[in-house]
C-alpha positions as CSV (number, residue, x, y, z in Angstrom):
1,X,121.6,148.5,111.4
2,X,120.9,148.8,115.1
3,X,122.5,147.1,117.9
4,X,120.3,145.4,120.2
5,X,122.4,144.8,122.9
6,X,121.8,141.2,123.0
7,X,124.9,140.3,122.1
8,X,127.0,141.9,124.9
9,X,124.5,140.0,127.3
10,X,126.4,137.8,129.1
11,X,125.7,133.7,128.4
12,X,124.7,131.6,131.5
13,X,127.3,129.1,132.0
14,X,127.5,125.5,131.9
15,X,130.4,123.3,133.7
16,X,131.2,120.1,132.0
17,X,133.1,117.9,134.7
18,X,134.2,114.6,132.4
19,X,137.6,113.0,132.4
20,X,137.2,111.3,128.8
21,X,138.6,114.9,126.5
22,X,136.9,113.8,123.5
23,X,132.9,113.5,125.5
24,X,133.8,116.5,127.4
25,X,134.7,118.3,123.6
26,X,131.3,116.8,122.0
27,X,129.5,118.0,124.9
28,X,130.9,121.5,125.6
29,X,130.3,122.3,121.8
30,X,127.1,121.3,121.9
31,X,126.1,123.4,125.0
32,X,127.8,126.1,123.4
33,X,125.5,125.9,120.6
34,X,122.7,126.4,122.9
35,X,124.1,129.5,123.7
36,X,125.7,129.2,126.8
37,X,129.8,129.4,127.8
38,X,130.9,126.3,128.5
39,X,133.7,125.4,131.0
40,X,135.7,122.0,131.3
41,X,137.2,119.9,134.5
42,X,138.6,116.6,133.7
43,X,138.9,115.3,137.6
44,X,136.5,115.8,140.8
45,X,139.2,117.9,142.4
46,X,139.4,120.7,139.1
47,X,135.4,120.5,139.3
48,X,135.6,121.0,143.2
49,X,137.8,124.1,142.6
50,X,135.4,125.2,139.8
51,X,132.1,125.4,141.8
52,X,133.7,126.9,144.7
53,X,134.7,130.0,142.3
54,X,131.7,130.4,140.2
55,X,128.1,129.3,139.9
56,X,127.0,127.8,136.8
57,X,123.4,127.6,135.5
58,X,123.8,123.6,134.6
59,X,126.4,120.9,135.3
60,X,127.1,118.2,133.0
61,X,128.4,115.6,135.4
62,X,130.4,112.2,134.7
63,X,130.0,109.9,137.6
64,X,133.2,108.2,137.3
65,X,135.9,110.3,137.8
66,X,139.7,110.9,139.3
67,X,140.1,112.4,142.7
68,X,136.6,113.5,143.8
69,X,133.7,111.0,142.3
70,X,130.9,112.3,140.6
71,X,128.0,111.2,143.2
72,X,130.5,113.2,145.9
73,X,130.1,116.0,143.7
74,X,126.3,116.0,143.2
75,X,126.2,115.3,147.1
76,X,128.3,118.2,147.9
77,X,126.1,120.7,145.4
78,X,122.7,119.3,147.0
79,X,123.7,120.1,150.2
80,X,124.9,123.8,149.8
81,X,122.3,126.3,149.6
82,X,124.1,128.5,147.0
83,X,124.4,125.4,144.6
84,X,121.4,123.2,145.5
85,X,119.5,124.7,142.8
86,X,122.1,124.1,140.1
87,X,120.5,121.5,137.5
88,X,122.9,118.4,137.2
89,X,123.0,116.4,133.8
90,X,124.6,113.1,134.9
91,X,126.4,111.6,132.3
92,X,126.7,108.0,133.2
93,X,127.2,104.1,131.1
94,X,124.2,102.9,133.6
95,X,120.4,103.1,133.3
96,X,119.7,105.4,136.4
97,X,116.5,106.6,137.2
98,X,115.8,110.9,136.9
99,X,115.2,112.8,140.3
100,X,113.7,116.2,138.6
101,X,112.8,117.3,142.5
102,X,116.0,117.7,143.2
103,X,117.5,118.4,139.3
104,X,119.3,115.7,138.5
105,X,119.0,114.5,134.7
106,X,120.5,112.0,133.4
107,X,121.8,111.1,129.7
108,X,123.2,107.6,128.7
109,X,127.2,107.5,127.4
110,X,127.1,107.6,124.4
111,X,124.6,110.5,124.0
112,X,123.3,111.8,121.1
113,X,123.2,116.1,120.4
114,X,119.5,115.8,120.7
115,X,119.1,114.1,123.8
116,X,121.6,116.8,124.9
117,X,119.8,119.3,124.1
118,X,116.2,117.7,125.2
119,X,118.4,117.5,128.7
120,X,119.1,121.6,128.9
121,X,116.0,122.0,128.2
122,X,114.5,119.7,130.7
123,X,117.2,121.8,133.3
124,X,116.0,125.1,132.0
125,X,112.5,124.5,132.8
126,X,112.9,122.4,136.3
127,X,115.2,126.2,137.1
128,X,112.5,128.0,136.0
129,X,110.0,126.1,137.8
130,X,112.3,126.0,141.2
131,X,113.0,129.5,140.9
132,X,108.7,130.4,141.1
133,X,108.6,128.1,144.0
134,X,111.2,129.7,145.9
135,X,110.0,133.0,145.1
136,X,106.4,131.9,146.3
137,X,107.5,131.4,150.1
138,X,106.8,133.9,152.1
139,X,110.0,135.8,153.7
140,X,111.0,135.1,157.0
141,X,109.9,137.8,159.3
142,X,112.0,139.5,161.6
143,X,110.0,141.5,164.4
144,X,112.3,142.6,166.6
145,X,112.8,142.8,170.2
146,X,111.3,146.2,170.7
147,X,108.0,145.4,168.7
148,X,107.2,141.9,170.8
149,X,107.9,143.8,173.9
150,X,105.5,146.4,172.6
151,X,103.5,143.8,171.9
152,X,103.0,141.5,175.0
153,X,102.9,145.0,176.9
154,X,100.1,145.7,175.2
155,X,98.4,142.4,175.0
């Protein structure tokens, strides 16, 4: 049999910041299944910690929780370039409304493995689709001092 390497690739990873053990379980095992390594925090502060360490590729966030709230959180991550771009599946008890611009998902408590899984994929593709946009600005351009003198001599 030969070895294809795929399973030494390494899995994206997915943080799961909920203080209720037994969602947070449900919910990592289910993102597991979908192939990726899923990490726990039960309070704002562990999830604080957690994205300051490590990227993830999605975060499952409960809005309710001890020591840092979740809507802190998703603030926080919005407003740092290195995170901004991280999906965020909010996991709430309230009806609230999906802001795919900025990729935040939401999935009613309780929440079914198939809406969980519709949810990654939704993330997967808004990454995907950020990623192409970002990739289709064009780069800053840095001229140089030497070149405008040139330049304006010139001119």
């Amino acid at each position: 049999m030969q070895h294809t390497g795929s399973r030494d690739a390494p899995r994206p990873k997915a943080l799961v910041v909920e203080d209720d053990s037994a969602i947070s379980s449900f919910i990592r095992i289910c993102v597991e299944q979908l192939g990726y390594e899923a990490d726990a925090a039960y309070d704002g502060g562990a999830a604080l910690h957690a994205l300051r360490e490590e990227r993830p590729a999605v975060v499952f966030m409960d809005l309710g929780l001890p020591v840092v709230r979740g809507e802190e959180l998703v603030a926080f991550m919005k407003s740092r370039p290195d995170l901004a771009q991280v999906p965020v599946i909010i996991i709430s008890a309230c009806d609230l409304a999906p802001d795919a611009d900025r990729g935040l998902f939401y999935l009613r408590k309780p929440c079914t493995v198939k809406q969980i899984q519709q949810a990654v994929s939704a993330a997967q593709e808004w990454s995907k689709v950020s990623q192409a946009r970002r990739s289709l600005r064009p780069a800053p351009v840095d001229v140089g001092r030497e070149f405008l003198a040139q330049w304006l001599h010139e001119g």
